[in-house]
PyMOL CGO cylinders between C-alpha atoms (Angstrom):
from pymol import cmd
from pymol.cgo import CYLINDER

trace = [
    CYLINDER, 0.00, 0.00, 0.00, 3.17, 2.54, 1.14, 0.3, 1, 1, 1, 1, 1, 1,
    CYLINDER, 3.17, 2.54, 1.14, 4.55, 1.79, -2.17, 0.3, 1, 1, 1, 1, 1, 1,
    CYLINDER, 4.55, 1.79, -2.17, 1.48, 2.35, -3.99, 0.3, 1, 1, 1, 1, 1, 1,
    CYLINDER, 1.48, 2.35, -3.99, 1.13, 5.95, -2.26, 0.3, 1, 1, 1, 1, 1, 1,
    CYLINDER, 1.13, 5.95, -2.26, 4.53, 6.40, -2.92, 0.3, 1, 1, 1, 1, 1, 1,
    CYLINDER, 4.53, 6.40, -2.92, 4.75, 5.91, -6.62, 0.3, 1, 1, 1, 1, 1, 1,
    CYLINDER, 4.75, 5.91, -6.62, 0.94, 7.71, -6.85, 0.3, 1, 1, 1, 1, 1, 1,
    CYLINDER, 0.94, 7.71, -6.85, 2.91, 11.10, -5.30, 0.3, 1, 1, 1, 1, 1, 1,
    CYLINDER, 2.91, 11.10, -5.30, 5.90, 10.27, -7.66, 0.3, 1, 1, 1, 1, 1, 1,
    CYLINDER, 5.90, 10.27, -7.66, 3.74, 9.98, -10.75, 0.3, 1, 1, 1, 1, 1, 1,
    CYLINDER, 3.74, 9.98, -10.75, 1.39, 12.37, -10.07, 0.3, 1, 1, 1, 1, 1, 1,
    CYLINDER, 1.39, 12.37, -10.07, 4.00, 15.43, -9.99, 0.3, 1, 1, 1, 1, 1, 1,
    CYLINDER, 4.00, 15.43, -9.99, 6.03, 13.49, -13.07, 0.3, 1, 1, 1, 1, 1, 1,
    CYLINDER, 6.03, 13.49, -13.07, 2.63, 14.06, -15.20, 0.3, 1, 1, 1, 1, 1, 1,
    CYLINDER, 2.63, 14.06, -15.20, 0.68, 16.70, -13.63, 0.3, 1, 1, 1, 1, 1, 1,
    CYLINDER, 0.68, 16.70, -13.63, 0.62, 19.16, -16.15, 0.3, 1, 1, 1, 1, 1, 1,
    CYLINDER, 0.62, 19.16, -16.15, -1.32, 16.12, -18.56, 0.3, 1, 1, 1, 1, 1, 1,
    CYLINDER, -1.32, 16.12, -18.56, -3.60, 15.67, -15.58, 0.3, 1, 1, 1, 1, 1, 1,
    CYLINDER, -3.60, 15.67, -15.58, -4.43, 19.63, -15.17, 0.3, 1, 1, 1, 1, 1, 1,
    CYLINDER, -4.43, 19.63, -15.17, -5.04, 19.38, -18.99, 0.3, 1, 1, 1, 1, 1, 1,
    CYLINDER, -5.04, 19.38, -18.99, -7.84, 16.70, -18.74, 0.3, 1, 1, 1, 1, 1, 1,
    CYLINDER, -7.84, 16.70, -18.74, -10.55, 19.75, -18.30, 0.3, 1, 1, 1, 1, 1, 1,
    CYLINDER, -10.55, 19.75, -18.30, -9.21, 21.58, -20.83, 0.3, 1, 1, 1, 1, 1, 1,
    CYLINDER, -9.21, 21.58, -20.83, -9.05, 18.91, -23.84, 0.3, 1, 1, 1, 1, 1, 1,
    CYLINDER, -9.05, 18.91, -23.84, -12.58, 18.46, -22.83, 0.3, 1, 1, 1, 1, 1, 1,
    CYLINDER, -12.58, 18.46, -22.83, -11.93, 15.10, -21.45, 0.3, 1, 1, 1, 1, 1, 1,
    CYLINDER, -11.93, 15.10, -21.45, -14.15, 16.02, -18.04, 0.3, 1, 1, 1, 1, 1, 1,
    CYLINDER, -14.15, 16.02, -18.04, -17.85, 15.16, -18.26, 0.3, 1, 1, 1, 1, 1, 1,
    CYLINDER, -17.85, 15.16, -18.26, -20.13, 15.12, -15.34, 0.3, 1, 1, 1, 1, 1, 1,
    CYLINDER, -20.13, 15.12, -15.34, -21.16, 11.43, -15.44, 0.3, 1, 1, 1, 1, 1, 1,
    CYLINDER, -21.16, 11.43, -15.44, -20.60, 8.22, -17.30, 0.3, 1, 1, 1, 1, 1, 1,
    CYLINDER, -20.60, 8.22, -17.30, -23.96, 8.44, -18.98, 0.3, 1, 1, 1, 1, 1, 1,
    CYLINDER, -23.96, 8.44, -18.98, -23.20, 11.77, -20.73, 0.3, 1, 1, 1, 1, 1, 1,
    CYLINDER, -23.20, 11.77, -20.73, -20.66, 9.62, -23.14, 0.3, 1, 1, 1, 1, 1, 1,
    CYLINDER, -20.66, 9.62, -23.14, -22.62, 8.09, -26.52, 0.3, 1, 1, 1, 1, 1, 1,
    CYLINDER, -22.62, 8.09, -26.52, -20.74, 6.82, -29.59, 0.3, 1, 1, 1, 1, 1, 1,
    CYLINDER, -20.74, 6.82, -29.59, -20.55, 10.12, -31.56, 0.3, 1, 1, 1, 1, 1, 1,
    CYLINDER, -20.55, 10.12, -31.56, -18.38, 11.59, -28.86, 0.3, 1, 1, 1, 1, 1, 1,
    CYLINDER, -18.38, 11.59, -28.86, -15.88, 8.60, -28.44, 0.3, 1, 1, 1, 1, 1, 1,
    CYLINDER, -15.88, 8.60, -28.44, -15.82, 8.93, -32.08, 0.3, 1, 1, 1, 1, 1, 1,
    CYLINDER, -15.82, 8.93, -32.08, -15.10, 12.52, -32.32, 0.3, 1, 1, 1, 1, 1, 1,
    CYLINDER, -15.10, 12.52, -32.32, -12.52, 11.46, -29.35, 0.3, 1, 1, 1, 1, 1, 1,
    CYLINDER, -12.52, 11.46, -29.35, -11.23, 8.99, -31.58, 0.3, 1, 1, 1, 1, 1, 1,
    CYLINDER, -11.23, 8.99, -31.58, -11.94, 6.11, -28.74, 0.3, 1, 1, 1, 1, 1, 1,
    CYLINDER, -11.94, 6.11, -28.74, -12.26, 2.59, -30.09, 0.3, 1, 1, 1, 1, 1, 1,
    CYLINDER, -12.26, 2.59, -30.09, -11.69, 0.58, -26.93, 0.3, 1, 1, 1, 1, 1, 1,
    CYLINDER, -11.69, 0.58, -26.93, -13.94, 2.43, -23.72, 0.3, 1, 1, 1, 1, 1, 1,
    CYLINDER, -13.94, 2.43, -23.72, -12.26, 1.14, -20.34, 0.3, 1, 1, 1, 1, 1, 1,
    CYLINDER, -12.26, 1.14, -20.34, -15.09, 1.59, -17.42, 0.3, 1, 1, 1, 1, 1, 1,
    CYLINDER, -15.09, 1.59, -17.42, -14.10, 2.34, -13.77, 0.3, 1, 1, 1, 1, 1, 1,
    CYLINDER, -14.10, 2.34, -13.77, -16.56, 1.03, -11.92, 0.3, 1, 1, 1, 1, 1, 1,
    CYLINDER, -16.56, 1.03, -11.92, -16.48, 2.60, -7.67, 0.3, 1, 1, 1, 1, 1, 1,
    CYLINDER, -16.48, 2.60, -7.67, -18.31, 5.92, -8.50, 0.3, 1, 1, 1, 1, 1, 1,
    CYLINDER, -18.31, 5.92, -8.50, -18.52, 6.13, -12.15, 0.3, 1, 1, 1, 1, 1, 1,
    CYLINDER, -18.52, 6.13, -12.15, -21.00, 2.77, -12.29, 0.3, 1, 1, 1, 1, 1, 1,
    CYLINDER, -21.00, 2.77, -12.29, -22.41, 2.94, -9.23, 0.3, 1, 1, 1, 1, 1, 1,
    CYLINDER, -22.41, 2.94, -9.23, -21.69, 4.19, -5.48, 0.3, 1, 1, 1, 1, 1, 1,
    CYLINDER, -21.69, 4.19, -5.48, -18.78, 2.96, -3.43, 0.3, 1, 1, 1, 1, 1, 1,
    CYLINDER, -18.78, 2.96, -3.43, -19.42, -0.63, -1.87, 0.3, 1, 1, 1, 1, 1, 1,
    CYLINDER, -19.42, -0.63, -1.87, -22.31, -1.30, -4.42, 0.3, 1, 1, 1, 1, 1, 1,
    CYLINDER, -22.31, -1.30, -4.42, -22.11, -4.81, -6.17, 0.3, 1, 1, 1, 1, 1, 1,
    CYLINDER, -22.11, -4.81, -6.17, -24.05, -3.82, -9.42, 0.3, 1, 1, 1, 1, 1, 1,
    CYLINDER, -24.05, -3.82, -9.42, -23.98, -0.83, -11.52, 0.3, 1, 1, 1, 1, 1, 1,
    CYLINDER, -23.98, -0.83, -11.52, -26.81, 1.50, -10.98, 0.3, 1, 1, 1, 1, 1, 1,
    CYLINDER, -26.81, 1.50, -10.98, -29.97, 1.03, -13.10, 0.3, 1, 1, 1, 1, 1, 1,
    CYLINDER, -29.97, 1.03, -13.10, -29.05, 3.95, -15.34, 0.3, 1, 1, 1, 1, 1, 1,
    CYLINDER, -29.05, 3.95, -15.34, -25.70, 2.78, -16.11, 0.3, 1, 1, 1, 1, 1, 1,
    CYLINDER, -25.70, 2.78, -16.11, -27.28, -0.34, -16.78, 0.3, 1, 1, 1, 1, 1, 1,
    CYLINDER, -27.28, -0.34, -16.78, -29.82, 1.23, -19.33, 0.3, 1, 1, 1, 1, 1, 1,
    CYLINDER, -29.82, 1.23, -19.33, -27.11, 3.36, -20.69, 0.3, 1, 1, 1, 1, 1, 1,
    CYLINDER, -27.11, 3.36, -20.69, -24.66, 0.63, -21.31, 0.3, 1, 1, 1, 1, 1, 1,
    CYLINDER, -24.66, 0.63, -21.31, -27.59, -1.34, -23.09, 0.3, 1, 1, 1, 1, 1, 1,
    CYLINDER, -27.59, -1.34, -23.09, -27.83, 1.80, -25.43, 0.3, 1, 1, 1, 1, 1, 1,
    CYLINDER, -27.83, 1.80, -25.43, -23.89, 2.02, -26.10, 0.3, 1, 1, 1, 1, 1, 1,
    CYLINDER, -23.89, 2.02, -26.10, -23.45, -1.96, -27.01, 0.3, 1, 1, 1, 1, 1, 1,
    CYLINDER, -23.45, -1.96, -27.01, -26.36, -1.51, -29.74, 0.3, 1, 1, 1, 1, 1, 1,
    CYLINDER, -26.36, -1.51, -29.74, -23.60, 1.06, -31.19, 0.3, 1, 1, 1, 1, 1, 1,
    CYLINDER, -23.60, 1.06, -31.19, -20.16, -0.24, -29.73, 0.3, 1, 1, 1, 1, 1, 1,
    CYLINDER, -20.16, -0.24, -29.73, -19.29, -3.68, -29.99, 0.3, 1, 1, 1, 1, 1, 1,
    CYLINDER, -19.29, -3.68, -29.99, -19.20, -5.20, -26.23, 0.3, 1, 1, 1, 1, 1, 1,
    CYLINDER, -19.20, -5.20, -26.23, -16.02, -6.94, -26.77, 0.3, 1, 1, 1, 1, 1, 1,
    CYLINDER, -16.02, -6.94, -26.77, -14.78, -3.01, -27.05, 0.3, 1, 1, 1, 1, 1, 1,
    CYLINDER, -14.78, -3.01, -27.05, -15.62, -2.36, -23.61, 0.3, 1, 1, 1, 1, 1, 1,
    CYLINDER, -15.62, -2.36, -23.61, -13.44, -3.28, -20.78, 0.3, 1, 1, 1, 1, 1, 1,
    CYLINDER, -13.44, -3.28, -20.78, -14.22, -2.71, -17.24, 0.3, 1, 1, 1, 1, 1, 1,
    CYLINDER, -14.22, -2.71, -17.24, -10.87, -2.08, -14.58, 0.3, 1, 1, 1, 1, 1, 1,
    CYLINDER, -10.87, -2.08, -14.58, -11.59, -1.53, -10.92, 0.3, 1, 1, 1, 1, 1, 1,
    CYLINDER, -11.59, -1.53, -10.92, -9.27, -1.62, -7.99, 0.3, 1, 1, 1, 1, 1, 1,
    CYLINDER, -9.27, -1.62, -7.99, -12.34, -3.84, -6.18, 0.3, 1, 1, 1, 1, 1, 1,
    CYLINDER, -12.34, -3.84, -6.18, -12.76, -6.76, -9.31, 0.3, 1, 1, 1, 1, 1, 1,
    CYLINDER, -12.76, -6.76, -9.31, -15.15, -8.63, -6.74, 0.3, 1, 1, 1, 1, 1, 1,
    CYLINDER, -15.15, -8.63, -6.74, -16.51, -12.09, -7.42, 0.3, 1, 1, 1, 1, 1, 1,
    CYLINDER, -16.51, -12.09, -7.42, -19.89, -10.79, -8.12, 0.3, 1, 1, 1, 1, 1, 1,
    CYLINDER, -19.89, -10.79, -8.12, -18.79, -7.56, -10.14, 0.3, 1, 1, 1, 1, 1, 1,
    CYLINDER, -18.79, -7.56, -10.14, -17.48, -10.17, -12.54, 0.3, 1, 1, 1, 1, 1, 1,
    CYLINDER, -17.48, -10.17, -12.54, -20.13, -12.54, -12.77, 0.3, 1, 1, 1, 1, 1, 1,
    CYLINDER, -20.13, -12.54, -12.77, -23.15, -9.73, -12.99, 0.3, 1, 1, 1, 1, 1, 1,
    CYLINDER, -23.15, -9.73, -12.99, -20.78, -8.71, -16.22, 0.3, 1, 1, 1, 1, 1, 1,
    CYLINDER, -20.78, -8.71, -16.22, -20.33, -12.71, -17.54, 0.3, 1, 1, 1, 1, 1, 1,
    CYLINDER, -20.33, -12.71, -17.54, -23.62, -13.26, -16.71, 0.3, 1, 1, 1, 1, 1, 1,
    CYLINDER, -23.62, -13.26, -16.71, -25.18, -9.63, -18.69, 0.3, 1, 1, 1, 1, 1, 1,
    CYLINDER, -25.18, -9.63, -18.69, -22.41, -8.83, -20.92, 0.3, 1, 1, 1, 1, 1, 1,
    CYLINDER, -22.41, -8.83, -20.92, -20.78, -11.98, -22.15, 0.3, 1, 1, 1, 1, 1, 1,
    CYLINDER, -20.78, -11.98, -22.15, -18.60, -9.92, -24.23, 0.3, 1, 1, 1, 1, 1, 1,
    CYLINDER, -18.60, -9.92, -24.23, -17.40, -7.42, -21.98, 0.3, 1, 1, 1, 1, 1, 1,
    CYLINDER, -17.40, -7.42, -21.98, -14.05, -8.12, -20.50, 0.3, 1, 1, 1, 1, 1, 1,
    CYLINDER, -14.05, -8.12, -20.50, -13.75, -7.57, -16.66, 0.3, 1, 1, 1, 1, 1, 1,
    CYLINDER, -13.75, -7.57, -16.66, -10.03, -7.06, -16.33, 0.3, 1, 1, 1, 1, 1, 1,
    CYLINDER, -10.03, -7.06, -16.33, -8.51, -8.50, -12.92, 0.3, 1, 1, 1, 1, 1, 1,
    CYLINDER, -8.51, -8.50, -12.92, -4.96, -9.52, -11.89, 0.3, 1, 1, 1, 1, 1, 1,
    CYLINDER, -4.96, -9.52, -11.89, -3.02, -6.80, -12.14, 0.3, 1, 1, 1, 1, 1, 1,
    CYLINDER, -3.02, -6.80, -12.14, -1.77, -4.20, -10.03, 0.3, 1, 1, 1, 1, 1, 1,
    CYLINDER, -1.77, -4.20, -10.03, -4.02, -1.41, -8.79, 0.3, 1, 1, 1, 1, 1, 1,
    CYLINDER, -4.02, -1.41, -8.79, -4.48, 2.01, -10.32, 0.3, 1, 1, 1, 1, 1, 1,
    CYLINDER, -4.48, 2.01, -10.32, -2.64, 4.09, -10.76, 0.3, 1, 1, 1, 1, 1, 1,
    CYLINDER, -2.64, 4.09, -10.76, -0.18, 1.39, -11.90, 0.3, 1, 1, 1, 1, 1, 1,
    CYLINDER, -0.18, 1.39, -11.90, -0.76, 1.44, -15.98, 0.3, 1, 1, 1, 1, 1, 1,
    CYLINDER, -0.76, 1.44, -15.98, -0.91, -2.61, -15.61, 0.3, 1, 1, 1, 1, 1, 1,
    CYLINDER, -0.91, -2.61, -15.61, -4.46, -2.72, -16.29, 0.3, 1, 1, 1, 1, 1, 1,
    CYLINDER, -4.46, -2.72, -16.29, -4.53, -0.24, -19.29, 0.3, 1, 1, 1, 1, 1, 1,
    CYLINDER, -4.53, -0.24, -19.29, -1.77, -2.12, -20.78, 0.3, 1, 1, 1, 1, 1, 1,
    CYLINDER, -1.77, -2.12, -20.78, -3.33, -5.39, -20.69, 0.3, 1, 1, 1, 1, 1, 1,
    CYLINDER, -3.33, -5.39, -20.69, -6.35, -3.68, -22.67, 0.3, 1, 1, 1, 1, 1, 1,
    CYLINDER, -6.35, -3.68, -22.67, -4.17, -2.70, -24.88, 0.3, 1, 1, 1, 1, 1, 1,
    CYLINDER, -4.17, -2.70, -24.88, -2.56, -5.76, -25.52, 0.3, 1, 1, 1, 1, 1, 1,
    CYLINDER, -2.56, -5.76, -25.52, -6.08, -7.94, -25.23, 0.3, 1, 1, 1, 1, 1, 1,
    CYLINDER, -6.08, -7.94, -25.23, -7.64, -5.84, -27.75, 0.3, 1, 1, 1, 1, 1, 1,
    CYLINDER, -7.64, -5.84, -27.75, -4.61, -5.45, -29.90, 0.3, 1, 1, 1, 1, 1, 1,
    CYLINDER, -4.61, -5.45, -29.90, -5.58, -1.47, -30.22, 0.3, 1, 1, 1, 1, 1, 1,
    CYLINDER, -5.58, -1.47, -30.22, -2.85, 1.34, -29.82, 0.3, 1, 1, 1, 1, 1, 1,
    CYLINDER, -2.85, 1.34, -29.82, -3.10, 3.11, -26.43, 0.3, 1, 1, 1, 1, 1, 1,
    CYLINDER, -3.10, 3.11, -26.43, -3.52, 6.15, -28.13, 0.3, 1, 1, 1, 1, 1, 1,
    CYLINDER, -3.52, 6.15, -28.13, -7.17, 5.03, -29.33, 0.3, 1, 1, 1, 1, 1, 1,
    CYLINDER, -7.17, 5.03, -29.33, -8.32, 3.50, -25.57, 0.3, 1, 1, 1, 1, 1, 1,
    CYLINDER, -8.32, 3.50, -25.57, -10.02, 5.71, -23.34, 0.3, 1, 1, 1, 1, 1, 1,
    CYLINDER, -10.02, 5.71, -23.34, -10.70, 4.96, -19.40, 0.3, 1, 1, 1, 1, 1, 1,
    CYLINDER, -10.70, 4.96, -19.40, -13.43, 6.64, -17.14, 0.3, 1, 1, 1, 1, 1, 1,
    CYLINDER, -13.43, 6.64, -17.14, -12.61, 7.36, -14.13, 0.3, 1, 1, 1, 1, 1, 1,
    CYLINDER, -12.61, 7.36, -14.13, -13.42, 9.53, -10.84, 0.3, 1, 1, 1, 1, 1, 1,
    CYLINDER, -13.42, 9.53, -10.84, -10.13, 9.64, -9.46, 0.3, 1, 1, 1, 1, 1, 1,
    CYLINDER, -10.13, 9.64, -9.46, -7.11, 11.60, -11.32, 0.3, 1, 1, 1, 1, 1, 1,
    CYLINDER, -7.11, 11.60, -11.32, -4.73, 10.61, -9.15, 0.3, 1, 1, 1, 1, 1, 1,
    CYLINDER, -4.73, 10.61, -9.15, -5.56, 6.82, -9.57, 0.3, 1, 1, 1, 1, 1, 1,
    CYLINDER, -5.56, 6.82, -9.57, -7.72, 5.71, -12.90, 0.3, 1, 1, 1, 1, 1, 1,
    CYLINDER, -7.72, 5.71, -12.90, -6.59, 9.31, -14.56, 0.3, 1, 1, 1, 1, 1, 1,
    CYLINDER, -6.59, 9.31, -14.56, -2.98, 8.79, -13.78, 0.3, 1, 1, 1, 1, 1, 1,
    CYLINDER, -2.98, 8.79, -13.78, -2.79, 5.12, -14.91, 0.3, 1, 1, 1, 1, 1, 1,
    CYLINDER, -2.79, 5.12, -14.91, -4.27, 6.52, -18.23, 0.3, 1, 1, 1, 1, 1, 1,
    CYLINDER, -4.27, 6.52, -18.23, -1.54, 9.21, -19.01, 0.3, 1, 1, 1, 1, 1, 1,
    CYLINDER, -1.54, 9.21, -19.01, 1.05, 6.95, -17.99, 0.3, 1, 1, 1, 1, 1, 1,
    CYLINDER, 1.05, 6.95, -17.99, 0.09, 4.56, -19.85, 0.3, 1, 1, 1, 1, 1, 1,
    CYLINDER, 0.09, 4.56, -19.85, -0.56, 6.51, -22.87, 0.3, 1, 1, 1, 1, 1, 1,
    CYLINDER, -0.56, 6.51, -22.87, -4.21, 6.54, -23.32, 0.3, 1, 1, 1, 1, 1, 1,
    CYLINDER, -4.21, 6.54, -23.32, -7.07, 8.84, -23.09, 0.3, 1, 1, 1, 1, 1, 1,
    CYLINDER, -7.07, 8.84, -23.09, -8.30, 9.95, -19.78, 0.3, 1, 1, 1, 1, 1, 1,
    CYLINDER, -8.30, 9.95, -19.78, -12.08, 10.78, -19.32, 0.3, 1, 1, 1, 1, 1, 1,
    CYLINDER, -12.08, 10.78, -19.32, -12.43, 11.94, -15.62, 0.3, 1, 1, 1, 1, 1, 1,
    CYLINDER, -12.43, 11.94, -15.62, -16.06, 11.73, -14.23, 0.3, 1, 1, 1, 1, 1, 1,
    CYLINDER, -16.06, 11.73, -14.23, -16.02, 14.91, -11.97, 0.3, 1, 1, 1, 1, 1, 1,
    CYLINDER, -16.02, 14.91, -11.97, -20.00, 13.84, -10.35, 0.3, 1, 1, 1, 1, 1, 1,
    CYLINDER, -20.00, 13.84, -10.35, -19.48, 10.42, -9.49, 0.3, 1, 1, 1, 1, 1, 1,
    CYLINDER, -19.48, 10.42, -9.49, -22.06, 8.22, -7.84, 0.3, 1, 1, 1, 1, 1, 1,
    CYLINDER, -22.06, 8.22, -7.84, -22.10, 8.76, -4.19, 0.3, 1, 1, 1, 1, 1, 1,
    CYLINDER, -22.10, 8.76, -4.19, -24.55, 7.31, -0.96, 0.3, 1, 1, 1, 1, 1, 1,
    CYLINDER, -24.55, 7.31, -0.96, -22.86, 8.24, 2.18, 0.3, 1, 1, 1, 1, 1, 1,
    CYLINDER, -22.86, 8.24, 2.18, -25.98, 7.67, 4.08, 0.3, 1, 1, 1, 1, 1, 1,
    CYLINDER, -25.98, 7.67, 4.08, -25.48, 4.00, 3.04, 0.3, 1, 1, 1, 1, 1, 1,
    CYLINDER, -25.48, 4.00, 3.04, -21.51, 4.17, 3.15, 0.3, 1, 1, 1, 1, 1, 1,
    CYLINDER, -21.51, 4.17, 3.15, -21.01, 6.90, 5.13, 0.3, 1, 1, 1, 1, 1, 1,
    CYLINDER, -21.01, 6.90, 5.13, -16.85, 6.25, 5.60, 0.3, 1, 1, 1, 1, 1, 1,
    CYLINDER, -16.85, 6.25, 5.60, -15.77, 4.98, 2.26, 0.3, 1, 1, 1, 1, 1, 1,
    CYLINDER, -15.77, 4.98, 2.26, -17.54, 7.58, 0.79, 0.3, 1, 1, 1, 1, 1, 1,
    CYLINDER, -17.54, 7.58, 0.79, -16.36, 10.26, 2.84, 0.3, 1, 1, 1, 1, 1, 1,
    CYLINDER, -16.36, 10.26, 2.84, -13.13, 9.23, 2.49, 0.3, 1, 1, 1, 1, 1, 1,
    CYLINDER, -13.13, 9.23, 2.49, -13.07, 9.09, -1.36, 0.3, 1, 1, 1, 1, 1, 1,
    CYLINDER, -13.07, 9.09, -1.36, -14.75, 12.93, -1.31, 0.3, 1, 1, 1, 1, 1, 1,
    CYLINDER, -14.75, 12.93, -1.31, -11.81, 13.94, 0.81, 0.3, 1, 1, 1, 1, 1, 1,
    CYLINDER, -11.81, 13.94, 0.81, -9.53, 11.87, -2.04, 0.3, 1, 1, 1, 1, 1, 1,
    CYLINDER, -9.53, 11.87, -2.04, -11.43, 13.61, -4.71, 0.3, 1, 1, 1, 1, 1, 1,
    CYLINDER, -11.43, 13.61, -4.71, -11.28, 17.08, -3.25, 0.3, 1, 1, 1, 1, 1, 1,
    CYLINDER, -11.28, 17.08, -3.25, -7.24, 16.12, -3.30, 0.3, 1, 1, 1, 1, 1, 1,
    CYLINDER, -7.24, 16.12, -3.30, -7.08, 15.67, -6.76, 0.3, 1, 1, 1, 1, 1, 1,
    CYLINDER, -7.08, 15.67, -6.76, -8.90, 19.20, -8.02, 0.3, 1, 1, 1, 1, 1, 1,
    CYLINDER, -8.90, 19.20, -8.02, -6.61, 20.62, -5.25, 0.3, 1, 1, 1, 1, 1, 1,
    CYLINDER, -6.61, 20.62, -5.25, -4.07, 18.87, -7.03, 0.3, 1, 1, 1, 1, 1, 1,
    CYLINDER, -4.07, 18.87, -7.03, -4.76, 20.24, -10.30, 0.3, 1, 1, 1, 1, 1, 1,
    CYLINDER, -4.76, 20.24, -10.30, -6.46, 23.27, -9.41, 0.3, 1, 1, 1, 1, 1, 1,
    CYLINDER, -6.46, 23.27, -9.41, -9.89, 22.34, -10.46, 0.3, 1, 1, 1, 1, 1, 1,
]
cmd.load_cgo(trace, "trace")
């Protein structure tokens, strides 16, 4: 965990002028259902990378919330699901087997390192055999999802609302607020 910190400090001052230029490049969007295929194409995205803590559904929750669900119904009549990858630091058993079970196609990445460690975008790249340059990964954290992204040489989309219930999770939740509050102070947003 130290060393995770450690190289998330390390990184984060290596690349933060990329990360302060997320916003700008128009790469912030309030919430994961305000992507649809004509921006990733305008983006140039061909493989979409989902966080799922926050920009799926609320911290602790098992299944994405129902408008994520009816949202990433829409986006697989358009995308191909074996273009969409999901990458969380919490791959739990029933995470994966909601996706198996709903979304055959869509590959829950697990095994590899935690954000913001550019593992998991570089197994992406290397399962779908696509340039980084042309995957994209939504995330709420810059410091963790964000920073794996520019490090790893792909497109960042940062989700600056993300789904949140601290009456239902009052710590984790509060603790990833005071995370997220971090990272704008981080990159003056």
């Amino acid at each position: 965990m130290m060393s995770r910190f450690i190289y998330s400090i390390q990184q984060a001052f290596k690349y933060r002028q990329a990360l302060i230029n997320i916003k700008d490049r128009g790469m912030a969007i309030k919430k994961l259902i305000d992507i649809n295929q004509a921006w990733l194409d305008e983006q140039n995205v061909q493989i979409l990378v989902l966080d799922f803590d926050g920009v799926m559904a609320t911290h602790g929750e098992e299944l994405p919330c129902e408008e994520v669900v009816q949202w990433l119904n829409a986006l697989s009549n358009t995308m191909p699901q074996k273009n969409i990858y999901i990458l969380s630091n919490k791959p739990t058993l029933l995470r994966k087997q909601y996706f198996q079970e709903h979304y055959p196609e869509i590959t829950f990445v697990a095994g590899v390192r935690k954000k913001p460690y550019p593992d998991g975008m570089n197994a992406v790249a290397e399962l779908s055999k696509v340039s980084p340059e042309y995957i994209a990964l939504v995330d709420d954290r810059l410091l963790t999802g964000c920073l794996a992204c520019v490090i790893a040489g792909a497109k960042p989309i940062w989700v600056t609302e993300p789904y949140t219930n601290v009456k239902k999770h009052p710590v984790p939740e509060t603790f990833f607020k005071v995370l997220r509050w971090m990272d704008r102070k981080f990159v003056g947003a």
